[in-house]
N, CA, C and O atoms as CSV, one atom per row, in Angstrom:
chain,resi,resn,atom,element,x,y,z
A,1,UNK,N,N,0.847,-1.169,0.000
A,1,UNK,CA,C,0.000,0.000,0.000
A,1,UNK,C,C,0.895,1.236,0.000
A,1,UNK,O,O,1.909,1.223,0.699
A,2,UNK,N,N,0.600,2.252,-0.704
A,2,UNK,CA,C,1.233,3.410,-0.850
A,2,UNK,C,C,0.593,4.292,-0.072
A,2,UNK,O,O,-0.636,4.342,-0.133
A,3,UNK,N,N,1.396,5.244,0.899
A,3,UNK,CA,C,1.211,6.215,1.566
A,3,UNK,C,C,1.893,7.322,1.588
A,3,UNK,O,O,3.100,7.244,1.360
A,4,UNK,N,N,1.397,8.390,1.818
A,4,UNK,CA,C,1.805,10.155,1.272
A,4,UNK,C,C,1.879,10.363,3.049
A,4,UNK,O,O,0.973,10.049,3.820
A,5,UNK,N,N,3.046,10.900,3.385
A,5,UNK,CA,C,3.131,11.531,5.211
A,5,UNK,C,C,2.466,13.380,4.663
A,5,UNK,O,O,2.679,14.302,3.876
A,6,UNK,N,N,1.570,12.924,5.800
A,6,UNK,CA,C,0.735,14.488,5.519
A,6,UNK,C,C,1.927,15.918,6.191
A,6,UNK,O,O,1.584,17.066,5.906
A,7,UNK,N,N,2.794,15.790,6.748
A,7,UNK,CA,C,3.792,16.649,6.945
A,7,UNK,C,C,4.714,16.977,5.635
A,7,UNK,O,O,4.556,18.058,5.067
A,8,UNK,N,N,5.582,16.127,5.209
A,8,UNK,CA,C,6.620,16.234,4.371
A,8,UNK,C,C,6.172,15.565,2.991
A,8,UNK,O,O,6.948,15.571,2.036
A,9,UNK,N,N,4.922,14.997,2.909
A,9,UNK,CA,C,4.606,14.378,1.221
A,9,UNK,C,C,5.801,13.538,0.805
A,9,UNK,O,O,6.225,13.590,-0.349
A,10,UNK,N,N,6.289,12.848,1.634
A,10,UNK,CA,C,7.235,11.808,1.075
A,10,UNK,C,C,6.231,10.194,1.113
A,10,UNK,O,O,5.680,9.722,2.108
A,11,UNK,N,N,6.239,9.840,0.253
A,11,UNK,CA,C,5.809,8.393,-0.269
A,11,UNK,C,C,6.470,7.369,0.117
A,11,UNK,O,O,7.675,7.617,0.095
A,12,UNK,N,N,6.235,6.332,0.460
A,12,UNK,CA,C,6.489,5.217,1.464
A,12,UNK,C,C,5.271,4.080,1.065
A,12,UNK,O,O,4.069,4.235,0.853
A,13,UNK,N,N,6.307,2.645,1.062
A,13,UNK,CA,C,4.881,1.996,0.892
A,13,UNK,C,C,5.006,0.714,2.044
A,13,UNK,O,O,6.030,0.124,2.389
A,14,UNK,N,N,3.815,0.535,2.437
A,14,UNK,CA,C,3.509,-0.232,3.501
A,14,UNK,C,C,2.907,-1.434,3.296
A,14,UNK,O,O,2.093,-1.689,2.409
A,15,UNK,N,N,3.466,-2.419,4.420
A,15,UNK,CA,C,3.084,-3.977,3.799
A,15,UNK,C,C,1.204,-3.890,3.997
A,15,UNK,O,O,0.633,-3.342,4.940
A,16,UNK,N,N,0.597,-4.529,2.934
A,16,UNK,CA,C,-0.804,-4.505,3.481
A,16,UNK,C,C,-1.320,-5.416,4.343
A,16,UNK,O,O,-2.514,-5.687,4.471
A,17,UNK,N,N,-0.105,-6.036,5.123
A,17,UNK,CA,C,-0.732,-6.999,6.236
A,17,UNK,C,C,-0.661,-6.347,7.218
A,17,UNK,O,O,-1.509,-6.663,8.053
A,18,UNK,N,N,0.201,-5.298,7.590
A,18,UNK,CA,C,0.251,-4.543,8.839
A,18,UNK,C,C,-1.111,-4.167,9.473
A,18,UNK,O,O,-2.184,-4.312,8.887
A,19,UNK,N,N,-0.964,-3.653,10.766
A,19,UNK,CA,C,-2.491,-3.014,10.974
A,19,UNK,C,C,-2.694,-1.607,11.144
A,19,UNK,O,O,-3.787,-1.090,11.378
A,20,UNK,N,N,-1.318,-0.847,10.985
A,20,UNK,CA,C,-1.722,0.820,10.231
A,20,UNK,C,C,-2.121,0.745,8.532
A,20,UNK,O,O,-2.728,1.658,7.972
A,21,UNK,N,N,-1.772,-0.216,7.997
A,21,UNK,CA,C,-2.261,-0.792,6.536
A,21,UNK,C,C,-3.813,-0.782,6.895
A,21,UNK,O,O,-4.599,-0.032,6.317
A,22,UNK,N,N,-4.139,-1.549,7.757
A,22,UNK,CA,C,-6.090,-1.521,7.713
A,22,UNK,C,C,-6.004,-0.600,8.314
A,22,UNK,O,O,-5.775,0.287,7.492
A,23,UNK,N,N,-6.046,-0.084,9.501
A,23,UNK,CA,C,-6.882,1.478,9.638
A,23,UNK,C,C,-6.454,2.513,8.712
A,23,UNK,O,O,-7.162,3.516,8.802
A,24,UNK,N,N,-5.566,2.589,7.891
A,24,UNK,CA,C,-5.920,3.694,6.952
A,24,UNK,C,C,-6.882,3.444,5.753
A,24,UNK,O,O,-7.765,4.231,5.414
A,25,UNK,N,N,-6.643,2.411,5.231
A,25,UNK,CA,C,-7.791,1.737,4.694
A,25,UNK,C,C,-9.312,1.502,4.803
A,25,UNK,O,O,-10.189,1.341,3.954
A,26,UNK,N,N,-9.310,1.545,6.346
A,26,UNK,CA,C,-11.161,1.244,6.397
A,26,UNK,C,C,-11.414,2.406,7.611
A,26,UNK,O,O,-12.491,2.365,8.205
A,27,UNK,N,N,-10.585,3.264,7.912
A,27,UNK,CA,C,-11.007,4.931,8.281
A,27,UNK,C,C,-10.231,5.584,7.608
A,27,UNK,O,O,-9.028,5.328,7.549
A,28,UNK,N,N,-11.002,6.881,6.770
A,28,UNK,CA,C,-10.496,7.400,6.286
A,28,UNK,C,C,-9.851,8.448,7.120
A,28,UNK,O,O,-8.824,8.910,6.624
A,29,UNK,N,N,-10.190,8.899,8.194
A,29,UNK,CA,C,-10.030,10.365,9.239
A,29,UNK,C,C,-8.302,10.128,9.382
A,29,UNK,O,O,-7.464,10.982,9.095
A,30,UNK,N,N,-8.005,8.693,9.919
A,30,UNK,CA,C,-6.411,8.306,10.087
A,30,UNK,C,C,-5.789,9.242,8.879
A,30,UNK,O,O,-6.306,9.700,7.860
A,31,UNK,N,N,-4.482,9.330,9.418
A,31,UNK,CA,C,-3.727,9.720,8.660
A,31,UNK,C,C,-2.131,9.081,8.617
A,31,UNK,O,O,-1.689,8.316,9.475
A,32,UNK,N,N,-1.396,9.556,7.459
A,32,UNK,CA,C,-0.010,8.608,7.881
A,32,UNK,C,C,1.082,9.377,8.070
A,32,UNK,O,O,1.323,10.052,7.068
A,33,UNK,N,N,1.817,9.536,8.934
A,33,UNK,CA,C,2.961,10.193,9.185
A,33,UNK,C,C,4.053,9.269,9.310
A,33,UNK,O,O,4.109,8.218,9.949
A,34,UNK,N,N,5.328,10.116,8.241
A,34,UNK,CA,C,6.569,9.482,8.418
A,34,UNK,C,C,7.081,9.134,9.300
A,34,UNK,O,O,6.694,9.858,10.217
A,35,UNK,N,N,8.198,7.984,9.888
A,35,UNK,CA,C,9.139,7.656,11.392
A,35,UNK,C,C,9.912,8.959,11.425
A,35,UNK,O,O,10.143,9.426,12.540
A,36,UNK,N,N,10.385,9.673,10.250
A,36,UNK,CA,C,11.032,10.843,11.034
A,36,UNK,C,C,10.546,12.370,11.161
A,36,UNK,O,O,11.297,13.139,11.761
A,37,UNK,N,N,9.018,12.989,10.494
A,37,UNK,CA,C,8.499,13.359,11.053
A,37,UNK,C,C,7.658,13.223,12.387
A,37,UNK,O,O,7.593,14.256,13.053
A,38,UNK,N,N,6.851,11.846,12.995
A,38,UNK,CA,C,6.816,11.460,13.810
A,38,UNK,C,C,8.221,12.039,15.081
A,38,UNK,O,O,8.012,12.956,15.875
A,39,UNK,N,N,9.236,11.464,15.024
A,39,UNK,CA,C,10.449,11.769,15.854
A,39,UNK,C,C,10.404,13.565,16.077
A,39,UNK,O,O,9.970,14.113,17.090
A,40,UNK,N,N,10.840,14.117,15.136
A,40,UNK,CA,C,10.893,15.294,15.244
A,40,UNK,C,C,9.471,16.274,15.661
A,40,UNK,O,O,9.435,17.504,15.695
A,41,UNK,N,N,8.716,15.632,15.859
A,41,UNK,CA,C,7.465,16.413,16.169
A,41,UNK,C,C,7.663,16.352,18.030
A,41,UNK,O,O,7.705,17.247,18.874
A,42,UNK,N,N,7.772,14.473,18.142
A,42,UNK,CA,C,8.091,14.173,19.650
A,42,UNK,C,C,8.901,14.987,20.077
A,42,UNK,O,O,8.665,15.914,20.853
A,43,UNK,N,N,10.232,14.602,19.447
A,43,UNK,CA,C,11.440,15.391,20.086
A,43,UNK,C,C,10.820,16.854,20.477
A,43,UNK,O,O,10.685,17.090,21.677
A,44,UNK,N,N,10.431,17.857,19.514
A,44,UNK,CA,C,10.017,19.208,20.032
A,44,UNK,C,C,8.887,19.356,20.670
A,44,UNK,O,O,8.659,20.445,21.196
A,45,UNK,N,N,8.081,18.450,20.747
A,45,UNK,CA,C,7.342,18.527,22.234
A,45,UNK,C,C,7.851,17.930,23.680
A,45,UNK,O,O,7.270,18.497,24.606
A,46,UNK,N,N,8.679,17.047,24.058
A,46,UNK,CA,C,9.127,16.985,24.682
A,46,UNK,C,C,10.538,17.968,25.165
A,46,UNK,O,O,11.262,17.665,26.114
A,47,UNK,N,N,10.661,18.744,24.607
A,47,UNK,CA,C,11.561,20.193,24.573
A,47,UNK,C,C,10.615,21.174,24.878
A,47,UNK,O,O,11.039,22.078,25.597
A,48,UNK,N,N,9.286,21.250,24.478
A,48,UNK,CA,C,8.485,22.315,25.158
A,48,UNK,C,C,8.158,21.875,26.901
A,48,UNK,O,O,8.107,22.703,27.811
A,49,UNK,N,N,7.944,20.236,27.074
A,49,UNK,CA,C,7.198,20.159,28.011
A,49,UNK,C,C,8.288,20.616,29.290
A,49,UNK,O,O,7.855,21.012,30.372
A,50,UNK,N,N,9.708,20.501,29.002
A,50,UNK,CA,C,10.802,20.682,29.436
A,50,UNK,C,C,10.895,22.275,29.786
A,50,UNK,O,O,11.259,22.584,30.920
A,51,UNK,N,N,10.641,23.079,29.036
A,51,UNK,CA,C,10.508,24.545,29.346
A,51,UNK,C,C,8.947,24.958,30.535
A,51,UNK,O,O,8.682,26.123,30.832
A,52,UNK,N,N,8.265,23.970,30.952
A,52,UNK,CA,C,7.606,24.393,31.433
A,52,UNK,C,C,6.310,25.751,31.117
A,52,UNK,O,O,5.494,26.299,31.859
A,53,UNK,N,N,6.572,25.868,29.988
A,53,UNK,CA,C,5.835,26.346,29.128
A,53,UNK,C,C,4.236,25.542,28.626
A,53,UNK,O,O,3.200,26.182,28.445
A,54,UNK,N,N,4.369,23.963,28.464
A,54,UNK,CA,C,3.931,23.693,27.732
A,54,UNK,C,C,2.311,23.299,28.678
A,54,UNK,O,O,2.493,22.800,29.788
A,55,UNK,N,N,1.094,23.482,28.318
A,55,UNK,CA,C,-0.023,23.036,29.470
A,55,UNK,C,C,-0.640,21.885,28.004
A,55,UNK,O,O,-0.541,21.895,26.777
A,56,UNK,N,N,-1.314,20.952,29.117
A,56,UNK,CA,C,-2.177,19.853,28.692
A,56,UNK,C,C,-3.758,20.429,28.858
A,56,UNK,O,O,-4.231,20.348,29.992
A,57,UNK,N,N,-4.397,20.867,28.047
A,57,UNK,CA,C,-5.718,20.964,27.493
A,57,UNK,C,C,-6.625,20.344,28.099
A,57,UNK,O,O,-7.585,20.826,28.701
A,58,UNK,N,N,-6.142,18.471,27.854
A,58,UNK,CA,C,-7.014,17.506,27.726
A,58,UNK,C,C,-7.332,16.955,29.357
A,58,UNK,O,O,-8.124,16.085,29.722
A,59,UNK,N,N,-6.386,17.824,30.184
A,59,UNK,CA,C,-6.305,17.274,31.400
A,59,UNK,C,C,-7.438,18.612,32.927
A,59,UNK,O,O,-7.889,19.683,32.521
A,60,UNK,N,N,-7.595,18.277,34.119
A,60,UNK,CA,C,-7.865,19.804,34.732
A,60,UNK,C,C,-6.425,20.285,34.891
A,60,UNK,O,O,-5.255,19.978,34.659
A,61,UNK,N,N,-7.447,21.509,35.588
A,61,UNK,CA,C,-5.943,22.141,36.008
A,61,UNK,C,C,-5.189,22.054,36.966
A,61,UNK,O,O,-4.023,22.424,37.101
A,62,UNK,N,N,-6.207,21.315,37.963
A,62,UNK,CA,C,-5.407,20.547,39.334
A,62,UNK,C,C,-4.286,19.461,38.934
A,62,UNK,O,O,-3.365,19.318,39.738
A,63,UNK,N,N,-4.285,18.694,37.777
A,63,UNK,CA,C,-3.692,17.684,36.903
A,63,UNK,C,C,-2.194,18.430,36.723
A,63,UNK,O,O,-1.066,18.093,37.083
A,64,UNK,N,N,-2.756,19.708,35.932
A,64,UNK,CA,C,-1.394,20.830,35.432
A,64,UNK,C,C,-0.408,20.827,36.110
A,64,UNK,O,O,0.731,20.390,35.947
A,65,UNK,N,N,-1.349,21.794,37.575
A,65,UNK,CA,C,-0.582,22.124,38.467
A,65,UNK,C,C,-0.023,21.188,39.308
A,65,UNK,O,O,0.438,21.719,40.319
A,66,UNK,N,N,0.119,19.876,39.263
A,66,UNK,CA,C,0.720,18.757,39.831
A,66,UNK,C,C,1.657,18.133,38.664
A,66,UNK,O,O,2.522,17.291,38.906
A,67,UNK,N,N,1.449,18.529,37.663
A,67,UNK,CA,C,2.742,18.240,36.461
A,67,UNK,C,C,3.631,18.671,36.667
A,67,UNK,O,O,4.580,18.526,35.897
């Protein structure tokens, strides 16, 4: 299966037995991101969370403020 990384548009093709092979396949919403966009996205969020800068949304703020 051929896949486009929605960051960098580099093409990559994936075995179709895998199982990111079926969920991109039978949901379309998934998306596929490269191993080294993936990395570099981590890496600079874990460099924000490090500055203490960075707050979690998904969490309260009692959660935050105990981060």
């Amino acid at each position: 299966m051929r896949v486009k990384c929605v960051i960098c548009d580099t093409i990559n093709n994936l075995d179709d037995d895998l199982p990111l092979a079926k969920k991109l396949r039978n949901r379309p919403i998934h998306t596929y991101m490269c191993d080294i966009c993936h990395d570099r996205i981590k890496d600079n969020t874990l460099a924000r969370i490090e500055t203490g800068n960075f707050r979690f949304y998904r969490t309260s703020p009692q959660m935050d403020k105990d981060f």
